[in-house]
N, C-alpha and C positions, 0 to 999 in steps of 0.2 A: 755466189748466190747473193741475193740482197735479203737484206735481216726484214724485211719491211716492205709492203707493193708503196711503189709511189717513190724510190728511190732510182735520181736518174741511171748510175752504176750498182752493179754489184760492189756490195761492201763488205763481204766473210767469204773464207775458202775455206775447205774443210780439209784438213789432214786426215785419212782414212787407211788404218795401217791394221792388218789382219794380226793382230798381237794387241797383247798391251806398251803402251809406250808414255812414257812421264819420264818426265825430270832427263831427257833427251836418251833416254833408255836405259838410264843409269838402277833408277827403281826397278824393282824382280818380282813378278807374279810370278805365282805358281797356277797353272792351269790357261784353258781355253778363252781367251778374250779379242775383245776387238773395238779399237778406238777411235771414235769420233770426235776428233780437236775442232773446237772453231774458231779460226783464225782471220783479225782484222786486217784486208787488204791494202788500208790507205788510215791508219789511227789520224786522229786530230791531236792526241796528248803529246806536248813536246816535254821533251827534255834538254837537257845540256851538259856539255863537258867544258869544263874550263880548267885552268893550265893552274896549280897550287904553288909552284913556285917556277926560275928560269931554269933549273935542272931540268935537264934532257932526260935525266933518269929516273925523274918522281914521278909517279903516279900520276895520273889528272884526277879531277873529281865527275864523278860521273852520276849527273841523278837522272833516272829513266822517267820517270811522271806519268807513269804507267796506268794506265786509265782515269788519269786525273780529266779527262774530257768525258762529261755524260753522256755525250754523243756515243763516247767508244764503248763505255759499260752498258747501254741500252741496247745496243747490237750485239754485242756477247751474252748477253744474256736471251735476245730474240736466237742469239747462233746456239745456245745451250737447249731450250726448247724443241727448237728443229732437230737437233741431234737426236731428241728424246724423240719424237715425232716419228722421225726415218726406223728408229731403233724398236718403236711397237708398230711399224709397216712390216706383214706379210712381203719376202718370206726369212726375212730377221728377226722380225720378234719372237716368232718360235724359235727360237736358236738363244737369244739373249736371258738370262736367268735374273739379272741383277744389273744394277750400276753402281760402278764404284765411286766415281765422281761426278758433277757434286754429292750422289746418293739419293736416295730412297728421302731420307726428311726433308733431305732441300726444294722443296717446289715453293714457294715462296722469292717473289723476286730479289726481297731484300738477304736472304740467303745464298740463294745463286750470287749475288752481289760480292756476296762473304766470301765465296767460294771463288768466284774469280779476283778479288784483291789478292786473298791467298796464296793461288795458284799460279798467277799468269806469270809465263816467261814472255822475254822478248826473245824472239828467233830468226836467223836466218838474215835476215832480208833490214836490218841499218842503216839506215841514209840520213844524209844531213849534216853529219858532225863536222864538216868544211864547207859547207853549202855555198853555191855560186850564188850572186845577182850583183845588180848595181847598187842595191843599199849598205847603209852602213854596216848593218847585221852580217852582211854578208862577208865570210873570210877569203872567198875568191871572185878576181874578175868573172866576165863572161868568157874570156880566156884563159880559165883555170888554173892563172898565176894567184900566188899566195901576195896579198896584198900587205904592200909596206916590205915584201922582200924579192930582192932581185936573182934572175934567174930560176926559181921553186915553183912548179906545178904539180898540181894533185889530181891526179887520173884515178878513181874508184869511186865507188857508189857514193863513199863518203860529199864527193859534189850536188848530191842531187838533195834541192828545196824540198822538194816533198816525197814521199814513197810514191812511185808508180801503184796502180790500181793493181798489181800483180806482183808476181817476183822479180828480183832487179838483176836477173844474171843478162840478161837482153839490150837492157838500159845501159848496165855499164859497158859490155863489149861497144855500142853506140860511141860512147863517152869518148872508150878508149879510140876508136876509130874517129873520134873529132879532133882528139888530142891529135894523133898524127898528124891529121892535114892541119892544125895549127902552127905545129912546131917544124913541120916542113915547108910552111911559107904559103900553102893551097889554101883557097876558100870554097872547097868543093866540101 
């Protein structure tokens, strides 16, 4: 859905799971609930990983920058409202007693704010951390060789510049099926 009228795409999908569900399920309610996540479909916040030493076996350094784009916390917070929205629409609201997150005192944008700095996971859906193009930024050709090494291509999401407008299991099958006809010599 779009956070917003006037937005050319939808920019939030909602994760709708008849339970509660946080911290990828790991967190335990006790009792009847039901959770409305709202999830950015295309964030603008980049982050980066980069290599801390030439061991193979270190760790990289990994900072997410996780809502460091206004853009992105202005739209979770329109996607936290909506939630609220849906959640006193008939014939859920009679059913819903409470909310747990952000809660009952958070109506206040710059609390919801609070509440997703707090909260937000990155999920699922990763892209970028090998990203293709022809600039320098870029770690891969347009032919998903590792540049400056011979012979190494990177087939998964990890090539793709930007998040698709949705989930990326579709994109990368793509991907992968480019790779093929690359490495097979085809321009189909």
């Amino acid at each position: 859905t779009r956070s917003r009228p006037g937005l050319p795409a939808a920019d939030l999908q909602f994760h709708l799971v008849p339970g509660y569900f946080s911290q990828h399920g790991a967190d335990k309610f006790a009792g009847d609930a039901v959770t409305m996540g709202p999830v950015l479909v295309s964030p603008k916040s980049r982050g980066e990983v980069t290599l801390k030493s030439s061991d193979p076996g270190a760790k990289p350094s990994i900072v997410t920058n996780s809502m460091s784009d206004p853009e992105d916390l202005d739209a979770m917070v329109h996607g936290v409202k909506l939630a609220r929205q849906i959640a006193g629409t008939e014939p859920l609201a009679s059913k819903v007693s409470r909310e747990i997150y952000p809660g009952a005192e958070a109506f206040s944008d710059e609390a919801i704010e609070d509440d997703i700095r707090d909260r937000t996971e990155l999920l699922y859906h990763p892209v970028g951390t090998c990203r293709m193009g022809s600039d320098d930024e870029a770690v891969l050709d347009p032919e998903l060789k590792v540049k400056g090494i011979d012979g190494l291509r990177v087939v998964d999401a990890s090539v793709m510049p930007l998040i698709p407008g949705g989930n990326t299991n579709a994109p990368t099958i793509m991907v992968a099926e480019k790779a093929a006809d690359l490495i097979r010599g085809s321009s189909s």
